[in-house]
N, C-alpha and C positions, 0 to 999 in steps of 0.2 A: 134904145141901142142894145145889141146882144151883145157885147162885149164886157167881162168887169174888167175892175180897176186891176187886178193882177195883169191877166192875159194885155191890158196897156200898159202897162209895165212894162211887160217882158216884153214887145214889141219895140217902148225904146229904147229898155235895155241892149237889143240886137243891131239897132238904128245904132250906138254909139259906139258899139264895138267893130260895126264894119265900117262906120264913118270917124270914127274918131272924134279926139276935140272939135271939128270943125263943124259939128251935128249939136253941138250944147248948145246954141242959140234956136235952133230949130227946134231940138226937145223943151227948152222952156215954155217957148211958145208956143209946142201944145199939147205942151201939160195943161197953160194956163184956159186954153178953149175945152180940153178935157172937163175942167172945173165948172166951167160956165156951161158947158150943158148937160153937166149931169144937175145943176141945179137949176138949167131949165127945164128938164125933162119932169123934175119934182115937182114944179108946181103946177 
């Protein structure tokens, strides 16, 4: 992936601010796929 973990950040940082509360279930969820594949990419 080229992206880090900042610059995904700050994307869903931008996601919650033009979406509002209504984006926190979608941001969870992927954050959480975030996680799995940076420690897919690691192995």
């Amino acid at each position: 992936m080229n992206i880090t973990d900042r610059e995904f950040d700050d994307v869903m940082a931008i996601g919650m601010v033009a979406g509002g509360s209504i984006t926190i279930p979608h941001v969870r969820r992927a954050s959480r796929l975030w996680s799995e594949l940076k420690e897919d990419n690691q192995a």
